[in-house]
Every structure is written in C-alpha cells, then in structure tokens.
C-alpha positions, 0 to 999 in steps of 0.5 A: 748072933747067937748068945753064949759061947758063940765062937765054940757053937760056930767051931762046931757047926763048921766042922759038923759041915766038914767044912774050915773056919775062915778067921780074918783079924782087923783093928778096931778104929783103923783109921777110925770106927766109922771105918770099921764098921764098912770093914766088918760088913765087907768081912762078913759079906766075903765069907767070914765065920768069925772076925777077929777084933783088935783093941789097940794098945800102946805096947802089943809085945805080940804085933809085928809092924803091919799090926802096930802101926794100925794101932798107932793109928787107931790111938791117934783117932781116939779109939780105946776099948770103952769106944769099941764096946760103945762102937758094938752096942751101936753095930751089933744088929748089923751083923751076924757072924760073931765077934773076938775081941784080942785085947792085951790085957792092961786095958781090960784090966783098967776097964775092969775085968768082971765089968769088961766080961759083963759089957763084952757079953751086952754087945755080943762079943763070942770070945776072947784072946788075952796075948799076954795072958799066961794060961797059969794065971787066967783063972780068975779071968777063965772064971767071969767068962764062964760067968758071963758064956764068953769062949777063951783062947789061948795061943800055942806056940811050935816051942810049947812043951807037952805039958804046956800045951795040955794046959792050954787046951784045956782052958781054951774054949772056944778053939786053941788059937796056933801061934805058926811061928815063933815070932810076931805077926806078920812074920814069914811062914814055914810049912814043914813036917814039924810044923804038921806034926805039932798041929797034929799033936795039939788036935789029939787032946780034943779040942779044935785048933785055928792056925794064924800068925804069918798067913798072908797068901791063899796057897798057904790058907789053903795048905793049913785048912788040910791039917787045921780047923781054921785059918787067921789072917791078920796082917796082910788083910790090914795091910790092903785094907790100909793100902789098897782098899778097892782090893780088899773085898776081892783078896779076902774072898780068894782068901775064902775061896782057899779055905 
C-alpha cells in the first residue's frame, strides 16, 4: 500500500481513470478477527478500492441495528481497538487496497490521540471517519493526522446549511463522506432531485464526495456512481456476511459490477 494519504492518491487515481470508488464497510472482529481477515481478502478480491473498517463501540449514535448488533458481537469476542491495530500490523502485507478506520471517538481517545495517529500510520490505515466528531472541534485531531499522512473525512448530511458544509469539505481530505439520509445506517434510501441537487452542491467546492448510509442494492449503487465519486455499502454486506456468508462474494461483486 502506498504510504501517506493513501485514500486521497487512490480517490484521484480512480477519477483519473474515469472510473467510481466502490467503498464496502464491515466491522472489525464480527465475529471475531480471524474472520475478518477472510472477510478483507474476499472484499479486496471482489473489487473493492478501499475498505471501510469499524471499530466496535458500545454506543455507535450513528449505526442503525444491522451495524450494532455486529458491534455486539465484535465486544462480546473481545475486539477492541488496541487488537484491531495489532490485527493490521499482522495483516497488513496481506493486502493491497487501503484502509478506513470508522471509529467513534472515545476509544481513540482513551487509546491516545497522537499515539493512535502514530500506530494507525505503522499498520497503514489511509484514513479516518470520526462519526461523532464535529468539524468545529477536530482540529487538534486534523493536526496528528497531517502529522502522520492520514486522510480525514467527515460525513455531510441533506440538512448541512452552506456554510457548514463549506467547513466540512475543507477539512476533509481524503473524500467528503455523503450521509444519503437523515437517519442512521441501514436506513431506507430516497434518490430525488434534492437529493442529486445537494450532491451537486457539495461537489462544486472541489473536493470528491462518496455517498454511503442506506445503499443496499446494486440499482441504487449503480444510480449514486452517475452523480458521485463513490459509493458505501455498509450494512447489507454485514448483514450477508452474517447471514448467508456463502453469497456474500457473489453480492459484493454484482455491487461492483454496478458501480
């Protein structure tokens, strides 16, 4: 993997290439790492640009139930985020395609923000999305991951005033990360013309914009890849990960296929 900045230089190769970023998100230790590891590897060999890490945490405001419960279930095998970084020192030759870490932001800070910074740039991680992080006081975590040539992104939401959402772009990094509803993950999807309008908007400042939040089906990763740079998909690949694992290659590659 490339070092420093990782997520942005991959942003710009794929839009060199006219081509759309296709980010799939699972959580780290569902059910434990060992399965993670197969997990990343199937991801990578499916397409993936760049993979969306979770951290579990007892209180993620932002995870609908899907998202959640494979927290719980990361918790209960012990993961936490010292493991995780332990778990990516081990893996981190294994793989080629870079690494976000979405952690909230308690974890971090009781691991310690520079030391976290520092370790997450040791095992390669490319960025990082801090949900509960509001850009007004992320400076002095912006600052380390300059330091140490780690993208930040924050998440745009369809009620961002102007204002706010210039703010946002200009302290994201990496890509500015499109929250499609207002709501939590897993959370059904509207396309409309507000919705393409306001991506629209956020695009003009400059910065590339990935949608994620409520994309489950191909035909909807397929209509946000005409309008964004990128396309999440969290909690339906957790969710056949979890439930029927045997379709799980097949559906991230029709995923894929879309974008």
């Amino acid at each position: 993997m490339k070092q420093g900045f990782a997520v942005r230089k991959k942003i710009e190769e794929i839009k060199n290439q006219g081509k759309k970023a296709f980010i799939p998100y699972i959580m780290a230790g569902d059910p434990n790492l060992e399965e993670t590891a197969k997990r990343l590897k199937i991801l990578e060999q499916a397409g993936a640009d760049l993979i969306e890490l979770g951290v579990p945490f007892s209180d993620p405001l932002a995870d609908g139930p899907t998202i959640q419960k494979a927290a719980e279930r990361a918790l209960n095998s012990g993961t936490t985020l010292r493991k995780i970084l332990n778990f990516l020192e081990d893996f981190k030759k294994s793989i080629n395609t870079p690494i976000i870490l979405m952690t909230y932001l308690n974890p971090v800070f009781c691991y310690g923000i520079e030391r976290f910074f520092h370790d997450a740039k040791g095992v390669n991680v490319g960025g990082v999305i801090f949900p509960d992080l509001t850009v007004e006081e992320s400076k002095y975590y912006r600052t380390f991951a300059k330091k140490y040539g780690i993208d930040t992104i924050f998440l745009v939401a369809p009620t961002s005033t102007p204002e706010r959402v210039k703010k946002i772009v200009k302290a994201s990094t990496g890509f500015v990360y499109y929250v499609s509803i207002t709501g939590i993950t897993g959370t059904t999807l509207s396309l409309d013309k507000s919705f393409n309008d306001h991506i629209n908007f956020v695009k003009s400042f400059g910065k590339p914009v990935c949608v994620g939040f409520g994309v489950s089906k191909p035909e909807e990763a397929k209509y946000i890849s005409r309008i964004a740079d990128g396309v999440i998909v969290g909690s339906a690949i957790v969710k056949i990960f979890h439930e029927k694992p045997e379709k799980a290659s097949e559906f991230i590659k029709s995923l894929r296929e879309a974008i």
